[in-house]
Each structure stands twice: as C-alpha cells, then as structure tokens.
N, C-alpha and C positions, 0 to 999 in steps of 0.2 A: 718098282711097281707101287703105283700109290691105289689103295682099295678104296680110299674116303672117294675119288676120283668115278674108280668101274661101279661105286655104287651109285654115285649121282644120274653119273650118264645111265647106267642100265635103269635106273627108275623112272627117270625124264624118256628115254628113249621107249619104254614097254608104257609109258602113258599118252605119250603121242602116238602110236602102232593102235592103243583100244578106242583115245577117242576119235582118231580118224577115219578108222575102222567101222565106227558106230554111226560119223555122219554120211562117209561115202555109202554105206548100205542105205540109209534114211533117206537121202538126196537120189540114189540110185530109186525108190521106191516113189519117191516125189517126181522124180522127173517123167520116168515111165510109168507107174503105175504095177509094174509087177516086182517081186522079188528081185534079189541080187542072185545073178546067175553061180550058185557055190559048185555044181557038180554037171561040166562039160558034155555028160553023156545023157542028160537029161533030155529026150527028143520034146522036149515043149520049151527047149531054150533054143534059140537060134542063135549061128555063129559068129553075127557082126555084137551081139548082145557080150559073148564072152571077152572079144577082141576088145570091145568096147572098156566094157566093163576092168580088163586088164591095166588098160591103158589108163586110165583116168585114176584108179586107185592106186598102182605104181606110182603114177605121177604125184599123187597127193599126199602119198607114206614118206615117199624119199623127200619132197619140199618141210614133212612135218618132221620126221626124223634131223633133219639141216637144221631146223629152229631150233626145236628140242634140245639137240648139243646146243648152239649157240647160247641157247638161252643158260643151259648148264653151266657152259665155262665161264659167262657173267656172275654166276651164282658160287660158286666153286673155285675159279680161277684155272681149270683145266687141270691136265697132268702133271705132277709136279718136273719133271724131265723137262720141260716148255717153260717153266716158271723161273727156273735157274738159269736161262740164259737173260731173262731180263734184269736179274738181279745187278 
C-alpha cells in the first residue's frame, strides 16, 4: 500500500469533483438561464432538465476525474505496485 500515492490521487481527484462541479453549475446557469436542477422533486424543475443536467455533469466528472489521475501519476509516478514492474 503506498499512501504518498492515495494521497495524491485523493487530492487531484476531490479538486477535479469541486472545480467541475463549480463550472458545470456556472455553464448550466449560462446556458439556460436558470439554476442547476439539485432536488428532482422540485415541481418548477422539469424532467428533461434533470436528465439533462445528469447527463452532461456525469460526463464531465468522469472525463475530469480521467485527467486528474493522469495528471497525478505524471506527477507522482502512480502506485508503487506498477512501478516495480518497470523497474
């Protein structure tokens, strides 16, 4: 178990989660004009709004989450388990 590693990644990983987090809500408000749909049972949200909205932040968490490692294991080198076999 290497922690130098869970800590890198869990830092880079919870900073990509806040700022994508911060511009899919921004972007979400720029494009439409109203709030990010947070609670489904809100009757002044409409359904394509949540689907929507699911859909695009999903997609944007996991693509930033993807970088985020990458970008770690450039910085870090990965787990050390992975690093032994290049050795």
């Amino acid at each position: 178990m290497d922690i130098g590693w869970r800590v890198v990644s869990t830092g880079a990983t919870l900073a990509a989660t806040l700022l994508t987090t911060k511009a899919v809500t921004a972007g979400w408000k720029a494009v439409t004009g109203r709030d990010a749909p947070v609670d489904e049972d809100d009757p002044e949200v409409e359904w394509w709004e949540v689907i929507a909205f699911t859909v695009v932040s999903g997609a944007l968490l996991g693509l930033a989450r993807h970088f985020a490692l990458r970008g770690a294991t450039k910085f870090y080198g990965g787990p050390v388990e992975k690093r032994i076999d290049k050795v």
